[in-house]
ModelCIF file with pLDDT and N, C-alpha, C, O atoms, coordinates in Angstrom:
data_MODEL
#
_entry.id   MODEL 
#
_entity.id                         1 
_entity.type                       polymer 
_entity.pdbx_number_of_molecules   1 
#
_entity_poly.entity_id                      1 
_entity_poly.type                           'polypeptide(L)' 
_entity_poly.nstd_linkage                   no 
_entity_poly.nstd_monomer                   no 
_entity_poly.pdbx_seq_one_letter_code       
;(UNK)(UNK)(UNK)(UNK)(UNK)(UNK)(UNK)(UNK)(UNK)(UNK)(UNK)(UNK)(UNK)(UNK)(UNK)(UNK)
(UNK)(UNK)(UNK)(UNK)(UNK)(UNK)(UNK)(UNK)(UNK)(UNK)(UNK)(UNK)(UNK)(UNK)(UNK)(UNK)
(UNK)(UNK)(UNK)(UNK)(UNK)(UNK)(UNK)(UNK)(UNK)(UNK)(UNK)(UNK)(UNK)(UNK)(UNK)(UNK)
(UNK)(UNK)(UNK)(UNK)
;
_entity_poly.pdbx_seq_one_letter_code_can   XXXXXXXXXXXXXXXXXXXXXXXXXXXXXXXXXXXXXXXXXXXXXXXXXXXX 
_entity_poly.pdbx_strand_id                 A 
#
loop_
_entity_poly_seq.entity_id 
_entity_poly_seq.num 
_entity_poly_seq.mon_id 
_entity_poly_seq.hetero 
1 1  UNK n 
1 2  UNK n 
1 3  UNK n 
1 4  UNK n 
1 5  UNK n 
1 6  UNK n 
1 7  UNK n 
1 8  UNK n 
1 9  UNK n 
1 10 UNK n 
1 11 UNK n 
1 12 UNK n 
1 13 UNK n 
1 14 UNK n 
1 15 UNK n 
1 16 UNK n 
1 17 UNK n 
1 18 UNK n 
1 19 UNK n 
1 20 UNK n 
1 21 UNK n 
1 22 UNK n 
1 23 UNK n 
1 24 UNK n 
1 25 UNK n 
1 26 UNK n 
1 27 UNK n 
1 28 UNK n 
1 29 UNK n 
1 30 UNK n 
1 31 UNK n 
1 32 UNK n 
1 33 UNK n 
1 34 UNK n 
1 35 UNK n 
1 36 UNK n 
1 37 UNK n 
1 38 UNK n 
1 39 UNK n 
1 40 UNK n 
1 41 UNK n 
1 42 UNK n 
1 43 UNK n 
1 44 UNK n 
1 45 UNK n 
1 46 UNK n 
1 47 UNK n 
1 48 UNK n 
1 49 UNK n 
1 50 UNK n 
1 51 UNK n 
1 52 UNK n 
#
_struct_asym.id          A 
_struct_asym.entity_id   1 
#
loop_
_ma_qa_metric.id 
_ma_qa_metric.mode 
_ma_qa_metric.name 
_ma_qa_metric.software_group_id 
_ma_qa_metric.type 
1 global pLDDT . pLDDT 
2 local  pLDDT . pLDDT 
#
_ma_qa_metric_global.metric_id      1 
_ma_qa_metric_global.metric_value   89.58 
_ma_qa_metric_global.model_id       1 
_ma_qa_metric_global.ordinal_id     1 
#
loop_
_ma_qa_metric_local.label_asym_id 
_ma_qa_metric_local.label_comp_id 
_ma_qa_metric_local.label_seq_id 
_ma_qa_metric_local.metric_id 
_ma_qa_metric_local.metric_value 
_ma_qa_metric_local.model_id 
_ma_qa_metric_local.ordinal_id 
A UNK 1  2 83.00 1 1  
A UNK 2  2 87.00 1 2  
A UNK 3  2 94.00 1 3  
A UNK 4  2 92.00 1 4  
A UNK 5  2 94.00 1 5  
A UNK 6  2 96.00 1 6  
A UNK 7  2 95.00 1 7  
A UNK 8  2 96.00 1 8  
A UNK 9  2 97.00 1 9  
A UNK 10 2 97.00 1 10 
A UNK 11 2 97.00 1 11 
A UNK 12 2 97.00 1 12 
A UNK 13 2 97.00 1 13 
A UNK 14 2 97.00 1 14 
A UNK 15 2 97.00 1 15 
A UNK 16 2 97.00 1 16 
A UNK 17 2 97.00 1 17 
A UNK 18 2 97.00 1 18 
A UNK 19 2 97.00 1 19 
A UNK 20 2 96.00 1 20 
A UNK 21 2 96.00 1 21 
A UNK 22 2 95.00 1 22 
A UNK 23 2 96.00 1 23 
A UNK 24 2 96.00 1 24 
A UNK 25 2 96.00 1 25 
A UNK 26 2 92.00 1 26 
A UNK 27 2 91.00 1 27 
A UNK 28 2 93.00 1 28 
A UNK 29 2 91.00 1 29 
A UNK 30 2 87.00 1 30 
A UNK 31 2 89.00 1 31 
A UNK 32 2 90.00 1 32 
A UNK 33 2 86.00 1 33 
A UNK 34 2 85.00 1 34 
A UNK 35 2 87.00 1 35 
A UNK 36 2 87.00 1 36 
A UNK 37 2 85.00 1 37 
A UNK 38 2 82.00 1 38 
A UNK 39 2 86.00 1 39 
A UNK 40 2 88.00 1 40 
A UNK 41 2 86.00 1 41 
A UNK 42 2 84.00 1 42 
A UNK 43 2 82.00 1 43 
A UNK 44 2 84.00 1 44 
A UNK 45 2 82.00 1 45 
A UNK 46 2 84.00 1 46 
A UNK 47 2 81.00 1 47 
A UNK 48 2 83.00 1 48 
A UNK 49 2 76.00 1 49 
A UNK 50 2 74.00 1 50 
A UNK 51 2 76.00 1 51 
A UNK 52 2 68.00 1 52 
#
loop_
_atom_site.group_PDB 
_atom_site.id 
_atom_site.type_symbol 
_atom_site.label_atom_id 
_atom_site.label_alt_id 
_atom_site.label_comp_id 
_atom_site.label_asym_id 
_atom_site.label_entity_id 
_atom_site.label_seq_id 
_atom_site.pdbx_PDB_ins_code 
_atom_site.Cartn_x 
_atom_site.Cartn_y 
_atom_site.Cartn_z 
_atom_site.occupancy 
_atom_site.B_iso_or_equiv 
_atom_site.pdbx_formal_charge 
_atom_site.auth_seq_id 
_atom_site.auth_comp_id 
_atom_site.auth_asym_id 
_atom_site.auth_atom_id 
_atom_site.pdbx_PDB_model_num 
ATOM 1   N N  . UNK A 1 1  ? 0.772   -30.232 16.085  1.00 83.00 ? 1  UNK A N  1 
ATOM 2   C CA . UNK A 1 1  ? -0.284  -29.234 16.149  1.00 83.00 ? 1  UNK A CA 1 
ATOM 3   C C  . UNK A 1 1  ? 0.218   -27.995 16.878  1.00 83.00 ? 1  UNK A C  1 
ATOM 4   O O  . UNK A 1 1  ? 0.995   -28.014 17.832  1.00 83.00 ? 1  UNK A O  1 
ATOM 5   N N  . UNK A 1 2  ? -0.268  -27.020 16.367  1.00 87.00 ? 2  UNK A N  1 
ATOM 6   C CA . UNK A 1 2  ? -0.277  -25.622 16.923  1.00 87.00 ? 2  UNK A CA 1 
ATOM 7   C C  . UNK A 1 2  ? -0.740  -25.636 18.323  1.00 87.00 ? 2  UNK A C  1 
ATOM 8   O O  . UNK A 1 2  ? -1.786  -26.262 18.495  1.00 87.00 ? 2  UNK A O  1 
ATOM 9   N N  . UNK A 1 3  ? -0.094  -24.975 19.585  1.00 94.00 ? 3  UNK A N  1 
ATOM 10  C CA . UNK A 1 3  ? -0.975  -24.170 20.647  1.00 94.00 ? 3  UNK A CA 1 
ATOM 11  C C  . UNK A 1 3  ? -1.747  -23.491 20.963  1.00 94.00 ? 3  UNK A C  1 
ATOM 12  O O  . UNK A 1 3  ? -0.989  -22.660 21.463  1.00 94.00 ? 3  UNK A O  1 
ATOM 13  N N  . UNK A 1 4  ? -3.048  -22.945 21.170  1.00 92.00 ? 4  UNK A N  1 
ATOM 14  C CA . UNK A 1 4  ? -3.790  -22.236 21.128  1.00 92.00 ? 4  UNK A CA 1 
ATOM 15  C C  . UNK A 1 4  ? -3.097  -20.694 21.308  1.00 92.00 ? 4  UNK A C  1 
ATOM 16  O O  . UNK A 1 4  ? -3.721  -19.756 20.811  1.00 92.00 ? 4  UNK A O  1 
ATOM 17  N N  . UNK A 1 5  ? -2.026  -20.461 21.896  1.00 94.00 ? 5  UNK A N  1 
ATOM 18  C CA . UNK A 1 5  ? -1.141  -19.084 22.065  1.00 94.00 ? 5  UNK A CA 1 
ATOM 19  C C  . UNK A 1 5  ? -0.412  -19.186 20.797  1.00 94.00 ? 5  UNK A C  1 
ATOM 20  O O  . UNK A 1 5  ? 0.108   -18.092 20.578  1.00 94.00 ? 5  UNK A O  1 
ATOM 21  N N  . UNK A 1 6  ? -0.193  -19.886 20.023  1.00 96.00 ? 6  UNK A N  1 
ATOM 22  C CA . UNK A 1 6  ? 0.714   -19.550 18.537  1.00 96.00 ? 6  UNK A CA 1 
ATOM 23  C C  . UNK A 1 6  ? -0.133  -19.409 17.779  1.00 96.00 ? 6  UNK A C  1 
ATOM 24  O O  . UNK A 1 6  ? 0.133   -18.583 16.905  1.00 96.00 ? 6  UNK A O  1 
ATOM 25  N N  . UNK A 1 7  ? -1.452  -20.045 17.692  1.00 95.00 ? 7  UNK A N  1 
ATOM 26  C CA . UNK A 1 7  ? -3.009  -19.697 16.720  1.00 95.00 ? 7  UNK A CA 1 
ATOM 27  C C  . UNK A 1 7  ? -2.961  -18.337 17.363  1.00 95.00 ? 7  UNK A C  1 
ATOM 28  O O  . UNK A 1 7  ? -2.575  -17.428 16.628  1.00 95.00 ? 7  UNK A O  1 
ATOM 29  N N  . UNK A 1 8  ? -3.237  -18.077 18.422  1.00 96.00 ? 8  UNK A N  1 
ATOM 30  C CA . UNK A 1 8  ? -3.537  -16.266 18.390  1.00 96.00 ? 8  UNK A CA 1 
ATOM 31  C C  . UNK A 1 8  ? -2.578  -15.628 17.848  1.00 96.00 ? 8  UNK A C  1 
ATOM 32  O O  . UNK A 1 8  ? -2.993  -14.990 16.880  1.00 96.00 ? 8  UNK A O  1 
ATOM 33  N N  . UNK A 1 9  ? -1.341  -15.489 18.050  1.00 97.00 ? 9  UNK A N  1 
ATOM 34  C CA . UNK A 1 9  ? -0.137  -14.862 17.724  1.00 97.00 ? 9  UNK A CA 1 
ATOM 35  C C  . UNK A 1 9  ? -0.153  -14.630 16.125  1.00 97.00 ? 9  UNK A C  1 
ATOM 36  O O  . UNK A 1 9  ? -0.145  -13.557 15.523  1.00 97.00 ? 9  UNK A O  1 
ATOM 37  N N  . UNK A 1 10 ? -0.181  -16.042 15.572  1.00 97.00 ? 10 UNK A N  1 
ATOM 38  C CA . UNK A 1 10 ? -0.601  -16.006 14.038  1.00 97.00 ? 10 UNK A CA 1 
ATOM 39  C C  . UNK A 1 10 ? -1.650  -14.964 13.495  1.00 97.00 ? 10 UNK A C  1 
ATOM 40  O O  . UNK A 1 10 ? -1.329  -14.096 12.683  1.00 97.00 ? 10 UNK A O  1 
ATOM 41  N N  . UNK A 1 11 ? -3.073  -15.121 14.051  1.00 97.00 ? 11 UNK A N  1 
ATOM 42  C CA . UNK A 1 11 ? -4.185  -14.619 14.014  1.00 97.00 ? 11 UNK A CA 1 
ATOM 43  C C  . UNK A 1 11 ? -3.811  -12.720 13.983  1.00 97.00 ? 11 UNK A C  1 
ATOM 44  O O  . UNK A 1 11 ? -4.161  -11.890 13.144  1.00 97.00 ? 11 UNK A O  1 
ATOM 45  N N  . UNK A 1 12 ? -2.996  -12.544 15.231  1.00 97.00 ? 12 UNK A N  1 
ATOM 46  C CA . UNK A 1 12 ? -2.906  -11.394 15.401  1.00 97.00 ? 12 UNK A CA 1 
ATOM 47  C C  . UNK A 1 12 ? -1.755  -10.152 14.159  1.00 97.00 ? 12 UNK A C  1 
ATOM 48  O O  . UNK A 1 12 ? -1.821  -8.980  13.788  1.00 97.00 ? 12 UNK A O  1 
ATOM 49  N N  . UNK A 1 13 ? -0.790  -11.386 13.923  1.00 97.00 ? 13 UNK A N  1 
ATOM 50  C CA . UNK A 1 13 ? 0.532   -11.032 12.979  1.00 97.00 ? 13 UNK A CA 1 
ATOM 51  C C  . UNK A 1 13 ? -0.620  -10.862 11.595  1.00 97.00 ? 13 UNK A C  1 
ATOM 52  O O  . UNK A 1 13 ? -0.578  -9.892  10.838  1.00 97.00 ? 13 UNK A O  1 
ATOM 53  N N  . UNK A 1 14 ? -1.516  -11.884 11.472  1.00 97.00 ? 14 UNK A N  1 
ATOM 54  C CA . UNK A 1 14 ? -2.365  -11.836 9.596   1.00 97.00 ? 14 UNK A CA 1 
ATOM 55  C C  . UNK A 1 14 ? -3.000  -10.472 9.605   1.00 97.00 ? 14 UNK A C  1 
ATOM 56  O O  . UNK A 1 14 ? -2.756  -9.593  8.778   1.00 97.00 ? 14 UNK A O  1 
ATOM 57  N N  . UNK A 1 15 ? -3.914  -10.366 10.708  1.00 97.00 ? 15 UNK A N  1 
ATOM 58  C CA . UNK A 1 15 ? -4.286  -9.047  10.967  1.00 97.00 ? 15 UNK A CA 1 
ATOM 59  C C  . UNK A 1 15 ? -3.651  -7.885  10.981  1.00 97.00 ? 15 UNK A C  1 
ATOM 60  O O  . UNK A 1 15 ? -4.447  -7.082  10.494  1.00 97.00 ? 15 UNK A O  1 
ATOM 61  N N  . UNK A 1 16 ? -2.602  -7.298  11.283  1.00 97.00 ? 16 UNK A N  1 
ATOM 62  C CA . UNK A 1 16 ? -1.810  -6.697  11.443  1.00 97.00 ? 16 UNK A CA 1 
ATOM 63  C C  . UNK A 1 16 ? -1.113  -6.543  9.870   1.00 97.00 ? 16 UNK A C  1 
ATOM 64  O O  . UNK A 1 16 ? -0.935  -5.441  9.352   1.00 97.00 ? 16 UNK A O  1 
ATOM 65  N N  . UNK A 1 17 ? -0.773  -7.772  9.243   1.00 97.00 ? 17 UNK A N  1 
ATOM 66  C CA . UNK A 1 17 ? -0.349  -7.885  7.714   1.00 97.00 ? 17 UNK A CA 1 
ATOM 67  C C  . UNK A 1 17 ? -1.610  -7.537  6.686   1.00 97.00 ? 17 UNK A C  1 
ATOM 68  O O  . UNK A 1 17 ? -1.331  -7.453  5.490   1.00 97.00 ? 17 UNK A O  1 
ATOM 69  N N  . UNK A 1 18 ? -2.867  -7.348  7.070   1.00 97.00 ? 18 UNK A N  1 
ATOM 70  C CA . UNK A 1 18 ? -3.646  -7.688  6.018   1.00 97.00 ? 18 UNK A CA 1 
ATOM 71  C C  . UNK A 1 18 ? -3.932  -5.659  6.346   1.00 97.00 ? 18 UNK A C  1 
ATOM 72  O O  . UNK A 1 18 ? -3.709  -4.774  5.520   1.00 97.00 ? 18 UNK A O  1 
ATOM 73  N N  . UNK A 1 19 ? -4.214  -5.560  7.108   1.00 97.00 ? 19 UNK A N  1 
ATOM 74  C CA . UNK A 1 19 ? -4.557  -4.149  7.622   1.00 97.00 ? 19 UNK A CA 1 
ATOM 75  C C  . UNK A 1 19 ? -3.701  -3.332  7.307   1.00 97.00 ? 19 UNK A C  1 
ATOM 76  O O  . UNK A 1 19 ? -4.200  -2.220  7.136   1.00 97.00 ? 19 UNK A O  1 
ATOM 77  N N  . UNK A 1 20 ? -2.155  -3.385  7.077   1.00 96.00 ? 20 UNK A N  1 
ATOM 78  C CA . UNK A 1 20 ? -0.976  -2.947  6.837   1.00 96.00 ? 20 UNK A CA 1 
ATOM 79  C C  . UNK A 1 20 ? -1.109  -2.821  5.176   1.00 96.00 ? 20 UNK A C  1 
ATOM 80  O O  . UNK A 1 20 ? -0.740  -1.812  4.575   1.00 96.00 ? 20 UNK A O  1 
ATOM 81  N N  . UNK A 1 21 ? -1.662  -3.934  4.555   1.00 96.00 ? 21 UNK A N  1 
ATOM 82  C CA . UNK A 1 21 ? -1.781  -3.800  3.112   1.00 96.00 ? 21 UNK A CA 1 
ATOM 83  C C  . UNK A 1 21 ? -2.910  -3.024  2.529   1.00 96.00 ? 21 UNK A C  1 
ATOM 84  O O  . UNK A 1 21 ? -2.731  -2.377  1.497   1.00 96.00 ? 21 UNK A O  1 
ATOM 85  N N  . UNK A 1 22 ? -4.266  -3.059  3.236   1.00 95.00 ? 22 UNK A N  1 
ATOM 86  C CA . UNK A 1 22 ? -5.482  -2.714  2.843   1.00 95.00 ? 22 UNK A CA 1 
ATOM 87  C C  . UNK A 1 22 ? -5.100  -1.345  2.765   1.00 95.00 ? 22 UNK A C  1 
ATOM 88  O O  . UNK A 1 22 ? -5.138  -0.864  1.632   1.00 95.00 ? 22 UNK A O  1 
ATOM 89  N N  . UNK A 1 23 ? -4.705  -0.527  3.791   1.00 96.00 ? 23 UNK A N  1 
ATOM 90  C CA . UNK A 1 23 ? -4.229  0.862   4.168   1.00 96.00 ? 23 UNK A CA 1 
ATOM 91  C C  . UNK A 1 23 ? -2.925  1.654   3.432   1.00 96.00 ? 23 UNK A C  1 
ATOM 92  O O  . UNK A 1 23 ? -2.941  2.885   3.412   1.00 96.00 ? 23 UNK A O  1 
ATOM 93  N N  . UNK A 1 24 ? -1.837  0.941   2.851   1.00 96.00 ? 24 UNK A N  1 
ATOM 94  C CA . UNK A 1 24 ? -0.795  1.020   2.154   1.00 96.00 ? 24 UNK A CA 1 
ATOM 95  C C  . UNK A 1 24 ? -0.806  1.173   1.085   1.00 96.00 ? 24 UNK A C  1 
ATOM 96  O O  . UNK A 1 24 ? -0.340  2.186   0.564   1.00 96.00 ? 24 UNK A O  1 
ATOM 97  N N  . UNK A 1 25 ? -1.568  -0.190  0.164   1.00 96.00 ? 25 UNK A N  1 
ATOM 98  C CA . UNK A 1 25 ? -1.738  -0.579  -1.351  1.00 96.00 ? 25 UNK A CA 1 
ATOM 99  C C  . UNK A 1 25 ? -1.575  1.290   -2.162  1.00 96.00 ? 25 UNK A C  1 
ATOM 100 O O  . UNK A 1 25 ? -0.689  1.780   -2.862  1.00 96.00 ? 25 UNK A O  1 
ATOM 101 N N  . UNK A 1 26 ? -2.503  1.694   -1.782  1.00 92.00 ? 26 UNK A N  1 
ATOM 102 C CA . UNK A 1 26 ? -2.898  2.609   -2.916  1.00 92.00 ? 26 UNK A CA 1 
ATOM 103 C C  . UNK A 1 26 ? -1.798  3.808   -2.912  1.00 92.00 ? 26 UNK A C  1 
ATOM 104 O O  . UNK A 1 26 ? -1.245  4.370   -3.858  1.00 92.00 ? 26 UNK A O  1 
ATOM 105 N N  . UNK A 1 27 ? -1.636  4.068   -0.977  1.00 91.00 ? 27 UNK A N  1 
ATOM 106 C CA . UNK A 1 27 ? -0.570  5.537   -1.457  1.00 91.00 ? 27 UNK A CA 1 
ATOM 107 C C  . UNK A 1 27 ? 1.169   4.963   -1.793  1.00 91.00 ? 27 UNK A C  1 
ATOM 108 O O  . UNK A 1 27 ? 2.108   5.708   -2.071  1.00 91.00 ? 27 UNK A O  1 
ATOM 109 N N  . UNK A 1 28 ? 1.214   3.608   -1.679  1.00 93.00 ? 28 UNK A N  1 
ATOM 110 C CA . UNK A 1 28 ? 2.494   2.765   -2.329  1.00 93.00 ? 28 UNK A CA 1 
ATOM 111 C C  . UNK A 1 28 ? 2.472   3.114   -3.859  1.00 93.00 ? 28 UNK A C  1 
ATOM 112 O O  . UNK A 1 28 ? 3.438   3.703   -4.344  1.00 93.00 ? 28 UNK A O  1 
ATOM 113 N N  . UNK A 1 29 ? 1.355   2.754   -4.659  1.00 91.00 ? 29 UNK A N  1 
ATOM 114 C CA . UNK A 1 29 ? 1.169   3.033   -6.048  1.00 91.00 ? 29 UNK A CA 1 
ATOM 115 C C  . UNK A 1 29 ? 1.254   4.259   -6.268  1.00 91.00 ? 29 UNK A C  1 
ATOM 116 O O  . UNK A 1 29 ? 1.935   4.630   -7.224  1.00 91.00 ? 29 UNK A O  1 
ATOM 117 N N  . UNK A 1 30 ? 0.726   5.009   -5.614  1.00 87.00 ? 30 UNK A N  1 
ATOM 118 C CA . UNK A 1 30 ? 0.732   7.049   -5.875  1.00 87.00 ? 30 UNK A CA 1 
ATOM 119 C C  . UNK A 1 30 ? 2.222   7.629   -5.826  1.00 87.00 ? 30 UNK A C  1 
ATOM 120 O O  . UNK A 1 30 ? 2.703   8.357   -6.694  1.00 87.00 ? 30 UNK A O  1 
ATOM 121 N N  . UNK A 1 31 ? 2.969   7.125   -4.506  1.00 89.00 ? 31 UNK A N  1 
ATOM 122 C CA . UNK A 1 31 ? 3.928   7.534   -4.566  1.00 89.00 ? 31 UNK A CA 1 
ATOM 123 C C  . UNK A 1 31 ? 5.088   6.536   -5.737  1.00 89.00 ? 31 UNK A C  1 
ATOM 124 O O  . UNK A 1 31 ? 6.069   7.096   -6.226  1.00 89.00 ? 31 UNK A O  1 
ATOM 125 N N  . UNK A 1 32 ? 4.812   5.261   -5.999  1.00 90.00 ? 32 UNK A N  1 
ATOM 126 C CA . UNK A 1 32 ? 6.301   4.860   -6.898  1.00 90.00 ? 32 UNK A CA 1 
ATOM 127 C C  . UNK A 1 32 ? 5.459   5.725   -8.200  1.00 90.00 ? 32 UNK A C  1 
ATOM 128 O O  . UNK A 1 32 ? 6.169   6.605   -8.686  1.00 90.00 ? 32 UNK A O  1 
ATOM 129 N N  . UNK A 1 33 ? 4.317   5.624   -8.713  1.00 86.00 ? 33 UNK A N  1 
ATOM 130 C CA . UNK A 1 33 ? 3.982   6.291   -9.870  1.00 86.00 ? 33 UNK A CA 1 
ATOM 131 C C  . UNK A 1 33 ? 4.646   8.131   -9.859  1.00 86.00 ? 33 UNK A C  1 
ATOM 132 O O  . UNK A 1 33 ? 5.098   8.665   -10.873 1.00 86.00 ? 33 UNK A O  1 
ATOM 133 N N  . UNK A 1 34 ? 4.576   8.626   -8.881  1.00 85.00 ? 34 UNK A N  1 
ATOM 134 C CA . UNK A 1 34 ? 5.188   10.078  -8.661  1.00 85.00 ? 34 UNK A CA 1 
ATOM 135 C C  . UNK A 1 34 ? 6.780   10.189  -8.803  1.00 85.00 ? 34 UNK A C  1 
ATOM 136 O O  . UNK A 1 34 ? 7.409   11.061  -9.402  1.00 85.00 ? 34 UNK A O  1 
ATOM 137 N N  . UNK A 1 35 ? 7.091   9.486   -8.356  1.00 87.00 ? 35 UNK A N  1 
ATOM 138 C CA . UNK A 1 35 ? 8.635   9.060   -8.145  1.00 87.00 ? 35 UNK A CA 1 
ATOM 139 C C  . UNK A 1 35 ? 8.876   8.626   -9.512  1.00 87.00 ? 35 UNK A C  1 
ATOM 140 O O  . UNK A 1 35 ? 9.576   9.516   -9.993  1.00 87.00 ? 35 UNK A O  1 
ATOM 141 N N  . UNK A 1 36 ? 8.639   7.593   -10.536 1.00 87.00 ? 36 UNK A N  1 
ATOM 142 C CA . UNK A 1 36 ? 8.854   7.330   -11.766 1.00 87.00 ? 36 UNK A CA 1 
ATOM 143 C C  . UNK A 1 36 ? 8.691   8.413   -12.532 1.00 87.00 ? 36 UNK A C  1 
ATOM 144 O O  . UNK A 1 36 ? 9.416   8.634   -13.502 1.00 87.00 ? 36 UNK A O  1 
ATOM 145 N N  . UNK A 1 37 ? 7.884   9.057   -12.224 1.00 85.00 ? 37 UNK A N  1 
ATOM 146 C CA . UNK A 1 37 ? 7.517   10.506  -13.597 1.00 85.00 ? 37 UNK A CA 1 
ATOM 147 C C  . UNK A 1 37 ? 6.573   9.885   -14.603 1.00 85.00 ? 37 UNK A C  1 
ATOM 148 O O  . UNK A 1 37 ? 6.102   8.788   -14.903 1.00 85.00 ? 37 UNK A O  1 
ATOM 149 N N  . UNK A 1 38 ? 6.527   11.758  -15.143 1.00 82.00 ? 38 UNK A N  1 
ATOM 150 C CA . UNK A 1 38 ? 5.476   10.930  -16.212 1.00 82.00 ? 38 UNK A CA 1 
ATOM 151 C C  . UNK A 1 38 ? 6.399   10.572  -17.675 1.00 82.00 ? 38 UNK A C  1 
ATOM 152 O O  . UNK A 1 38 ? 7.598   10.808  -17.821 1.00 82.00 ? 38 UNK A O  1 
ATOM 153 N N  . UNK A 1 39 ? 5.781   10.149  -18.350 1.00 86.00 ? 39 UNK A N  1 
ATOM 154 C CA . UNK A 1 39 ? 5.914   9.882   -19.823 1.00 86.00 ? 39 UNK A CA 1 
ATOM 155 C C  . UNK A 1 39 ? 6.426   10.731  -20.180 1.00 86.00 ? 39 UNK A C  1 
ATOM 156 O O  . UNK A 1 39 ? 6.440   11.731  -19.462 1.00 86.00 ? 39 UNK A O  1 
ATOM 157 N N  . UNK A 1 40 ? 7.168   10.750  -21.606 1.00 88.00 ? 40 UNK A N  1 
ATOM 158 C CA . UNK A 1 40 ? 7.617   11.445  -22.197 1.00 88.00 ? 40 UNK A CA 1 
ATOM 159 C C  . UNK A 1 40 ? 6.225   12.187  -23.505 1.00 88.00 ? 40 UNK A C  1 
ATOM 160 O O  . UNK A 1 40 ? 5.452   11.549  -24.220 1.00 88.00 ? 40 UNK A O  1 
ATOM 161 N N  . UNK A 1 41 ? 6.423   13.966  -23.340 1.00 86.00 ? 41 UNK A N  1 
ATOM 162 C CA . UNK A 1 41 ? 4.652   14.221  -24.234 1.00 86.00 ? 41 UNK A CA 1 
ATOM 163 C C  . UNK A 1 41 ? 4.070   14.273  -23.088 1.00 86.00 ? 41 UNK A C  1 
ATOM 164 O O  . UNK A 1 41 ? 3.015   14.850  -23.350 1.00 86.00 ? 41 UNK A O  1 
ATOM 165 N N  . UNK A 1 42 ? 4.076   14.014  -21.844 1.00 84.00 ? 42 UNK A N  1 
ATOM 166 C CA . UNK A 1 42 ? 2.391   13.904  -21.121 1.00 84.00 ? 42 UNK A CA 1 
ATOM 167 C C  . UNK A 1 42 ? 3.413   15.050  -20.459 1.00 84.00 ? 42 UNK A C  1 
ATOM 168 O O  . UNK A 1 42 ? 4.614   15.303  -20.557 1.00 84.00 ? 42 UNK A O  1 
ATOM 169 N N  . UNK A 1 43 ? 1.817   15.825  -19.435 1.00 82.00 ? 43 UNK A N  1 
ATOM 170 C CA . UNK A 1 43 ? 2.398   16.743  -19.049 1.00 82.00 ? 43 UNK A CA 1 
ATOM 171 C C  . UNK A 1 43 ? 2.714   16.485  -17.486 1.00 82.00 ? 43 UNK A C  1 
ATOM 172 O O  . UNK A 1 43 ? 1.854   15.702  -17.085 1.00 82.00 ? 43 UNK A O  1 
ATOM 173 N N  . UNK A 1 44 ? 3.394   16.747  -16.685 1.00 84.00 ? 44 UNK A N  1 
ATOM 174 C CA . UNK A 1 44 ? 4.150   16.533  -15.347 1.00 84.00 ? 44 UNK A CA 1 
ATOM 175 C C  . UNK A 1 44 ? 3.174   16.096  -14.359 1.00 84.00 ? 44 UNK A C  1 
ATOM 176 O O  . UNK A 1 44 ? 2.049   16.590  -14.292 1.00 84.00 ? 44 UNK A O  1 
ATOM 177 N N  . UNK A 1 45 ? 3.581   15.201  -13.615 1.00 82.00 ? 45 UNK A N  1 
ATOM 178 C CA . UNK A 1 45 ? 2.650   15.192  -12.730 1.00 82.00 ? 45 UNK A CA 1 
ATOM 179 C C  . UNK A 1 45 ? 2.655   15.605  -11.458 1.00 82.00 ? 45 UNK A C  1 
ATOM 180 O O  . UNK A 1 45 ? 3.623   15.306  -10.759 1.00 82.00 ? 45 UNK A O  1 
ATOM 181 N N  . UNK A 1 46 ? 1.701   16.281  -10.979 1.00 84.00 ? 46 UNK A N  1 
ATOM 182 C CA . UNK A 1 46 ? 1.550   17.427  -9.485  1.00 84.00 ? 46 UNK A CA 1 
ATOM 183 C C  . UNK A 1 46 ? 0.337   16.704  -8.608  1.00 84.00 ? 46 UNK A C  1 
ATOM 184 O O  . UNK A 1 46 ? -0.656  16.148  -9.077  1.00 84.00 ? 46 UNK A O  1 
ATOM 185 N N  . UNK A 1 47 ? 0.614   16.830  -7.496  1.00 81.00 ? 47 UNK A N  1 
ATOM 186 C CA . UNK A 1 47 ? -0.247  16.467  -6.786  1.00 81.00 ? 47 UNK A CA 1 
ATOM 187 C C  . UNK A 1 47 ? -2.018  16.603  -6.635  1.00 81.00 ? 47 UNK A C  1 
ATOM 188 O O  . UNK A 1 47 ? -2.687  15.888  -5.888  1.00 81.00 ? 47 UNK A O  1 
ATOM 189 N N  . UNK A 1 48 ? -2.522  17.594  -7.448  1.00 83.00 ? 48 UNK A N  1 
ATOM 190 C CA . UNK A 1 48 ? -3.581  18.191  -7.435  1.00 83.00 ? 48 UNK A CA 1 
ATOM 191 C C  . UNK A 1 48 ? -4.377  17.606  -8.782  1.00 83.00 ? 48 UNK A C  1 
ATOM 192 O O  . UNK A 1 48 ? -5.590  17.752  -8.934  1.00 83.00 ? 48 UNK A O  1 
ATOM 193 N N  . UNK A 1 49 ? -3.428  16.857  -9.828  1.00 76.00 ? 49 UNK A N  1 
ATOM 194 C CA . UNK A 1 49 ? -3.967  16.614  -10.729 1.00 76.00 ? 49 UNK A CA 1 
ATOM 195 C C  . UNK A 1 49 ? -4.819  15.295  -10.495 1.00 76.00 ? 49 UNK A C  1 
ATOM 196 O O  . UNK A 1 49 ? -5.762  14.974  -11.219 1.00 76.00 ? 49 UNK A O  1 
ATOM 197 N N  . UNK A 1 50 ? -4.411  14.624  -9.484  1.00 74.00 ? 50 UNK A N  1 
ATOM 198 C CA . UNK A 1 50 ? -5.103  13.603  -8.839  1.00 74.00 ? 50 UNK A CA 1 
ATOM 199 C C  . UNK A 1 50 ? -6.785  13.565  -8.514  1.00 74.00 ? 50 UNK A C  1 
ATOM 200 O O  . UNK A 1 50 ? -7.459  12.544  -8.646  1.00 74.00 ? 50 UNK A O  1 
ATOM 201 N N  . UNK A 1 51 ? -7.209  14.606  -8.158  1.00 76.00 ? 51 UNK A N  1 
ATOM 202 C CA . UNK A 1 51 ? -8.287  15.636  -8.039  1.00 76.00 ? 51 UNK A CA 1 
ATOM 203 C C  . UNK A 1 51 ? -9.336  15.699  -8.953  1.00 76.00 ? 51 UNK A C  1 
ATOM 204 O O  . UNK A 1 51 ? -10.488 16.028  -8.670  1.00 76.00 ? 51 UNK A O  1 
ATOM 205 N N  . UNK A 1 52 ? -8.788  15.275  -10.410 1.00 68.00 ? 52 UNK A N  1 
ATOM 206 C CA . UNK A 1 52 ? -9.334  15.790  -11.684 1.00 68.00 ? 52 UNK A CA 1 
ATOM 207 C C  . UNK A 1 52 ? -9.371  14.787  -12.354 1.00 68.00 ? 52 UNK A C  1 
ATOM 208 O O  . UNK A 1 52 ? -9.785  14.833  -13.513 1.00 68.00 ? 52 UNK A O  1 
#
């Protein structure tokens, strides 16, 4: 069995991992989608088009 100080430690690391993802997820996707480019035919993508 676990120690009650390695249950917190755990507790504190999930938190820290889950909060890290909730906050990340989306500008991770914005930026590899920016970084890949667009399609070939579509027109470029700029930051502002996000907007629209």
């Amino acid at each position: 069995m676990l120690s009650p100080g390695v249950k917190e430690r755990i507790g504190v690391v999930f938190e820290v991992v889950k909060t890290s993802f909730h906050w990340g997820f989306i500008p991770t996707l914005l930026y590899l989608g920016f970084r890949k480019g667009s399609e070939p035919g579509m027109p470029p993508l700029q930051l502002a088009n996000l907007l629209w």
